[in-house]
C-alpha positions as CSV (number, residue, x, y, z in Angstrom):
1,X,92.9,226.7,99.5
2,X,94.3,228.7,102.2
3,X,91.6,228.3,104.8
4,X,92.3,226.0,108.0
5,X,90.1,222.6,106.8
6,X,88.6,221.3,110.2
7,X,87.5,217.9,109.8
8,X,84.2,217.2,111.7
9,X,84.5,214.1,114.1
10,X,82.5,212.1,111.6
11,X,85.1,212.8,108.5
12,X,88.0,211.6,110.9
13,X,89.3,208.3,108.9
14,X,90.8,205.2,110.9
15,X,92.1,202.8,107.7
16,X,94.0,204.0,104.8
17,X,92.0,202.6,101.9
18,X,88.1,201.8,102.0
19,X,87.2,205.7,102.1
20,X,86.0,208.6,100.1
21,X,87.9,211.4,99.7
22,X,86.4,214.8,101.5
23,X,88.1,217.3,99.1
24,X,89.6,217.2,96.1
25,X,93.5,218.8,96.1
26,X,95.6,220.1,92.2
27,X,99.2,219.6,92.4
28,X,100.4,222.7,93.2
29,X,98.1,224.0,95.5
30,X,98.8,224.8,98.9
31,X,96.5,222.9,101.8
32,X,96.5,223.5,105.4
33,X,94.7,221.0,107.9
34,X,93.9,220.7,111.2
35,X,94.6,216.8,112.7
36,X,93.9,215.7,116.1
37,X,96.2,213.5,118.1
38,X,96.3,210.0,118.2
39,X,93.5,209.7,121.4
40,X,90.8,211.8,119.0
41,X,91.5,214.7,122.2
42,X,90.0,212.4,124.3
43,X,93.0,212.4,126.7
44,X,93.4,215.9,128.9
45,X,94.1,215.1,132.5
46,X,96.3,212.4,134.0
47,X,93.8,211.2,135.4
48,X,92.3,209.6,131.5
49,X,93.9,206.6,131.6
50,X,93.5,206.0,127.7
51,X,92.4,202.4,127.9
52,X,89.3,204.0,130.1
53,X,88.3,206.8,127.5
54,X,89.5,205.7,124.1
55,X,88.0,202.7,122.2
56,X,89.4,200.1,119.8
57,X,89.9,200.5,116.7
58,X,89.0,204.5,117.4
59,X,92.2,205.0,117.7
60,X,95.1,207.3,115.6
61,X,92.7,209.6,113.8
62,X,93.5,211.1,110.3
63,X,92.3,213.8,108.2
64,X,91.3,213.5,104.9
65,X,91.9,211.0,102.6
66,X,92.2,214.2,99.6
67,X,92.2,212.7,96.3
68,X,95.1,214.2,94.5
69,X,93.8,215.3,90.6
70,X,95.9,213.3,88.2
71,X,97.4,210.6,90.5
72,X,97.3,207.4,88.8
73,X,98.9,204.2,89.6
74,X,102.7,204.0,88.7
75,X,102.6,207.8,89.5
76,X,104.9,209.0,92.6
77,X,103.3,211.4,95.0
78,X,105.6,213.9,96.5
79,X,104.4,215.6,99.9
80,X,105.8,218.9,101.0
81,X,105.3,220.1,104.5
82,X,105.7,223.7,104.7
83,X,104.7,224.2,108.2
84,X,103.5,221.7,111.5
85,X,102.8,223.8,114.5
86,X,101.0,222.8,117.7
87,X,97.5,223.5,117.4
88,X,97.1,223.0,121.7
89,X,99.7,224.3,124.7
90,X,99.5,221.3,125.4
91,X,100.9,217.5,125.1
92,X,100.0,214.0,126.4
93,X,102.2,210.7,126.1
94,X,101.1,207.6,128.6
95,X,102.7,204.0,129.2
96,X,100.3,201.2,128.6
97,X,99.8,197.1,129.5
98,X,101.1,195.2,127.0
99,X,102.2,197.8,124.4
100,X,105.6,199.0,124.1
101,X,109.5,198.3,123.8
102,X,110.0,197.0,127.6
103,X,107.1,194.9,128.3
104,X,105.5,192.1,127.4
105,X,103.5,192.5,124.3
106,X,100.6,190.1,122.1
107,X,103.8,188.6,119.9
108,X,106.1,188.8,122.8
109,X,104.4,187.1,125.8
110,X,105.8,186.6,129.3
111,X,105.2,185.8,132.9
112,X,105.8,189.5,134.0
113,X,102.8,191.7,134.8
114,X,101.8,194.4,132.3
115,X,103.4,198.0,132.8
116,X,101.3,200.3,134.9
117,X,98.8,202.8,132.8
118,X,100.1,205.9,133.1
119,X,99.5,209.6,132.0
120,X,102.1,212.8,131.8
121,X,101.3,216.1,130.6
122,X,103.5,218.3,128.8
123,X,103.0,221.9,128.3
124,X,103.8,223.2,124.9
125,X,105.1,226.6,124.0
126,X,105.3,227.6,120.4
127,X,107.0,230.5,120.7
128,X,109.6,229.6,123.5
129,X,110.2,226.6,121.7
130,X,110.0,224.1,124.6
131,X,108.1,221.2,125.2
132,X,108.1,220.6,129.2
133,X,108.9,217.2,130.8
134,X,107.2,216.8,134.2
135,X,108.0,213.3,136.5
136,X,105.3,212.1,138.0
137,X,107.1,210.8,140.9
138,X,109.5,213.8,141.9
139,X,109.6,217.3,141.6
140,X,112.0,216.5,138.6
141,X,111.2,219.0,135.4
142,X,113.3,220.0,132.1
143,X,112.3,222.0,128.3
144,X,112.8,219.9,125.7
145,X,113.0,221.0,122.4
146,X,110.0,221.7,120.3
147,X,110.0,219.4,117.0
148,X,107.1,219.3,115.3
149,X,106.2,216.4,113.3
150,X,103.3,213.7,111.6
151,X,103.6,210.3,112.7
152,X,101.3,209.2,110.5
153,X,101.0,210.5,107.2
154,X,100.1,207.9,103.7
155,X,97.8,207.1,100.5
156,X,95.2,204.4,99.9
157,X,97.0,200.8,99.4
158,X,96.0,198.7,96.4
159,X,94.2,195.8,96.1
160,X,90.8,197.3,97.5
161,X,92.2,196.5,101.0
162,X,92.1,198.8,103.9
163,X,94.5,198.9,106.2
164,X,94.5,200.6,110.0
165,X,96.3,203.7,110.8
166,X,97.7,201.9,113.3
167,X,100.1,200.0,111.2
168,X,102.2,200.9,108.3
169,X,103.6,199.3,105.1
170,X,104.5,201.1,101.5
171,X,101.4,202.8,101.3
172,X,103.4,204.6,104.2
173,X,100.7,205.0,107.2
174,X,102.1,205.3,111.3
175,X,105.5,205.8,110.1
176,X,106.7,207.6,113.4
177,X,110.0,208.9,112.2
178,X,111.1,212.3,113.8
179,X,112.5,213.0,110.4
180,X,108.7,214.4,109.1
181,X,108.9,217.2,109.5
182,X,108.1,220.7,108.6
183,X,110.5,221.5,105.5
184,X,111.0,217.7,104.2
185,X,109.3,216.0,101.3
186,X,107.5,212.2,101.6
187,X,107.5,210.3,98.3
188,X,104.9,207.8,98.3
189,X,103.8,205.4,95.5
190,X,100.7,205.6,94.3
191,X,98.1,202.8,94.1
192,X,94.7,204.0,93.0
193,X,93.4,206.5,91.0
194,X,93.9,210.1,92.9
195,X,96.1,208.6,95.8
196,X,94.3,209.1,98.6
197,X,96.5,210.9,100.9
198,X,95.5,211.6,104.8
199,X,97.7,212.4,107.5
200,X,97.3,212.9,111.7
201,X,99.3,211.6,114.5
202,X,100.8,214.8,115.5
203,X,103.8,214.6,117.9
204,X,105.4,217.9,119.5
205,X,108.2,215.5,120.1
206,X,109.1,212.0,119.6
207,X,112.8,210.3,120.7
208,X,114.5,208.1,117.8
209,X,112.3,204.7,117.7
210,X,109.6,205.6,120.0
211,X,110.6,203.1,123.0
212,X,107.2,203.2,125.4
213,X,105.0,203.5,122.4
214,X,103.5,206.9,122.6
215,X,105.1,210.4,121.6
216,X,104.1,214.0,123.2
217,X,101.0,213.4,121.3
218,X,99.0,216.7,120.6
219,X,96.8,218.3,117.7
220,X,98.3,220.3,114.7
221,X,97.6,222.7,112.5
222,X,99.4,221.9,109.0
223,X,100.3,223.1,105.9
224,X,101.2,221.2,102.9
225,X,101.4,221.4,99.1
226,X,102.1,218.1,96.9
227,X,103.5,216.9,93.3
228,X,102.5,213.9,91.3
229,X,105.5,212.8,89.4
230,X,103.9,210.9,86.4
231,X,105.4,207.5,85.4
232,X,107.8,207.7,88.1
233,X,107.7,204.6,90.7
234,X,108.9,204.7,94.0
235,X,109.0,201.3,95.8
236,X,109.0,202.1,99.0
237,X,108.2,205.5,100.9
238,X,110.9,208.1,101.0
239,X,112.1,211.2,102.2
240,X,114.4,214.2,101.2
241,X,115.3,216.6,103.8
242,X,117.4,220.0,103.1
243,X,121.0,217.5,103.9
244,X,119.6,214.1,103.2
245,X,117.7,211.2,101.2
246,X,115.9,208.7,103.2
247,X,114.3,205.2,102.6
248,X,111.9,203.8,104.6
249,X,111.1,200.2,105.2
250,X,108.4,199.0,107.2
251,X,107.9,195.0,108.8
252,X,108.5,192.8,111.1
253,X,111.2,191.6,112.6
254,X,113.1,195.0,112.9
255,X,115.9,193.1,110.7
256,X,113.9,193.0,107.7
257,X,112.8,196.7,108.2
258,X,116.7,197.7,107.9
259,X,117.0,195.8,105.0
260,X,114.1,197.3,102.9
261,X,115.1,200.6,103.8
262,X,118.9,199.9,103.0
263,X,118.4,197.9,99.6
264,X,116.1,200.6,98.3
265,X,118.8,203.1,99.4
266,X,121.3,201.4,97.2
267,X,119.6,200.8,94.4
268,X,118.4,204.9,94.7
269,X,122.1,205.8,95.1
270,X,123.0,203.4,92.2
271,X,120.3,205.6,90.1
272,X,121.6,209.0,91.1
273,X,125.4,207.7,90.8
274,X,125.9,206.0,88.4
275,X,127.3,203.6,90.1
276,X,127.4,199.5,89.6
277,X,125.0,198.2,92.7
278,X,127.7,196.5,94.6
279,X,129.5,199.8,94.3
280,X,126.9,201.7,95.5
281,X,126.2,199.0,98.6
282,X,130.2,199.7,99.5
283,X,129.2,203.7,99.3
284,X,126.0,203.3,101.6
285,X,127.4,200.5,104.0
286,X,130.3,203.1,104.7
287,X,128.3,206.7,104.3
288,X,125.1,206.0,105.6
289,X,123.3,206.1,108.8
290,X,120.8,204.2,110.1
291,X,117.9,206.3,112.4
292,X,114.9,204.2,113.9
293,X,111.3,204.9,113.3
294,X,109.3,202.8,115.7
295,X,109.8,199.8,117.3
296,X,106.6,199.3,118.7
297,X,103.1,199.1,115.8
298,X,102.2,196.4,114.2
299,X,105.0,196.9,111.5
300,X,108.5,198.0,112.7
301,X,109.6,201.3,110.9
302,X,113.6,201.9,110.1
303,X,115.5,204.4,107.6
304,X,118.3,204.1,105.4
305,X,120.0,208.0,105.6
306,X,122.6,209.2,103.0
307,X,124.0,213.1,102.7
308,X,123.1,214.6,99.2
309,X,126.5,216.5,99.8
310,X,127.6,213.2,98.5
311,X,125.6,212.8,95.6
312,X,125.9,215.0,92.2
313,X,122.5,214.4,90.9
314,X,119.2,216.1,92.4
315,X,116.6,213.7,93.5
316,X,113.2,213.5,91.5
317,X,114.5,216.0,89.1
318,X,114.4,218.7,92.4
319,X,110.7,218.5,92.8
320,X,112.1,218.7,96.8
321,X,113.5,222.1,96.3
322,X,110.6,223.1,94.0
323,X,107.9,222.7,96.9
324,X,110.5,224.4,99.2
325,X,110.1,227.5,97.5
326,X,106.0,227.6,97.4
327,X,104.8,230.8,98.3
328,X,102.0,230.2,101.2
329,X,100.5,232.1,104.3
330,X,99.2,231.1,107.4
331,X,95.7,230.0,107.1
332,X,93.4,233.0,109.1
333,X,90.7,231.3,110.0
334,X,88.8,227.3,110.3
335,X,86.4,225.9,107.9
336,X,84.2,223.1,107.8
C-alpha cells in the first residue's frame, strides 16, 4: 500500500477491542495513514473551549484497527514508524476543569475550584522545524522544536473486552511517551487473532509526562510497516530506539507504573546478558534512566530506559534494524 488511507469519520474507532478491522495489512508491507487529533478536528480557534464542541466518549480518535495476517496470540507485534509529519500548520493544546497534574481531579478531590478552560494555538512549520508557543496573556512567543510523535498507538486486548483510547494498559493504547517516534519500533503482545493494531493521537510536541493533560495536539500523516515475531511473548509494551531499549508500564499509582516498566527491563536485560537477575537489577538500577509518559489518563504511563551501547546482544533478533532499512515513499495522494 503506498496510498495515504483516509479514514472516513464513521471508521474512526474510540476502544481498542470490540471492532472490525477496515484493512487487512502482510508483515512487510509498508502502510501510511492519516489520524486526526485527539478533539476529532473539532478544535480550531481559541475560542472552542473543548468541553463546548467535543463529546464524551468521542474523544481520542484512532485509525484502523488493521488486522495484521498471521498474528496469533503468544505472537509479538513489532511496529516500525518510518515517518510522522504534521498533516495541518497547525496545533492546539487547552487546560481543562478537573483534568490534569495541578488540579483537582475525580480520584483526587479538593475544595479548590477547577482550572479555567483554556485554548492556545500553535503554528506548525514542517520545514522550519518549529512549533510556535504563543501566551495568551502577554505578548510573550518562542519556536519550539518540532517532534513528531503518536500518543496513542495499540492492538485489541483479550478477553473480548474493549477498552477506551483514553486509557492504556499492555495492549499499549494512550501511551503518551515523546519517545514514539518516527524511526523507533513498538513491541506489543498480541492477544487475538490478527492483533488489531490502530493508532491516532498525534502530538507535534509533547514535554516529558504531559503535566496539564494535553500535548500540541494536531493531525498526522504516517507511515508504518510492522513484523509479527511468532512464538515470541512480550509482557509488557516496548520500545527500541536507534541508542536505546525501553519498557513500558502502565497503572495507577505512578509507583507501580515504575516498577512494571523496571522489572520487565531487568528481566529483558537478564535475557540479552546473560546475566543472573539480581545482577542484572544492579546493572539497570545503576545504568538506566527513568523518562515519564503521562501522569494524567486513567492509567499512569512510565519507562524503564537502558543504552544498547551496553548490551552485546541485538534485541528481537534485529527485527528493529530490519524495519529501519524498509525501502518506502511518500504516499502521493488520499484514499478512501
Amino acid at each position: 500500500m503506498s496510498d495515504l488511507y483516509v479514514p472516513k469519520p464513521a471508521e474512526l474507532g474510540y476502544t481498542f477491542g470490540g471492532r472490525e478491522p477496515i484493512r487487512d495489512l502482510r508483515p512487510g508491507e509498508v502502510l501510511s495513514v492519516y489520524t486526526e487529533d485527539c478533539f476529532g478536528g473539532a478544535v480550531t480557534t481559541v475560542d472552542d473551549l473543548p468541553t463546548r464542541v467535543c463529546q464524551l466518549p468521542y474523544l481520542n480518535p484512532v485509525t484502523g484497527p488493521f488486522y495484521i495476517e498471521g498474528a496469533e496470540p503468544g505472537d509479538t507485534l513489532a511496529v516500525h514508524f518510518l515517518d510522522i509529519t504534521p498533516a495541518r500548520d497547525w496545533g492546539v493544546s487547552s487546560t481543562f476543569p478537573h483534568f490534569g497534574a495541578l488540579t483537582s481531579t475525580h480520584a483526587t478531590a479538593t475544595l479548590q475550584p477547577p482550572l479555567e478552560e483554556r485554548v492556545w494555538m500553535y503554528p506548525i512549520d514542517v520545514v522550519a522545524g518549529t512549533v510556535t508557543f504563543q501566551a495568551s496573556e502577554s505578548d510573550f512567543a518562542l519556536d519550539l522544536p518540532l517532534a513528531p510523535m503518536h500518543g496513542t498507538v495499540g492492538v485489541a486486548p483479550g478477553g473480548f473486552q474493549a477498552i477506551s483510547t483514553l486509557t492504556s494498559d499492555v495492549h499499549g493504547g494512550n501511551l503518551d511517551t515523546p519517545e514514539l517516534r518516527a524511526g523507533t519500533t513498538l513491541y506489543l503482545p498480541v492477544f487475538v487473532h490478527g492483533a488489531l493494531l490502530a493508532l491516532g493521537d498525534g502530538h507535534a510536541r509533547q514535554g516529558q509526562g504531559e503535566a496539564s493533560g494535553v500535548a500540541v495536539e494536531t493531525a498526522m500523516r504516517t507511515t508504518i510497516t510492522v513484523e509479527v515475531l511468532k512464538g515470541v511473548p512480550t509482557p509488557t509494551p516496548r520500545l527500541e530506539t536507534s541508542d536505546a531499549l525501553l519498557s513500558i508500564g502502565c497503572a495507577r499509582p505512578l509507583e507501580d507504573a515504575f516498577r512494571i516498566s523496571q522489572h520487565d527491563l531487568v528481566h529483558w536485560v537478564a535475557e540479552l546478558t546473560d546475566l543472573g537477575v539480581l545482577d542484572a537489577y544492579q546493572f539497570v538500577a545503576q545504568a538506566g534512566t527513568a523518562p515519564v509518559g503521562n501522569v494524567c489518563d486513567p492509567n499512569y504511563t512510565m519507562l524503564a530506559r537502558i543504552p544498547k551501547a551496553l548490551l552485546a546482544e541485538a534485541a528481537y533478533d534485529g527485527v528493529h534494524e530490519r524495519l529501519r532499512a524498509m525501502p518506502w515513499k511518500t504516499p502521493e495522494a488520499g484514499v478512501r
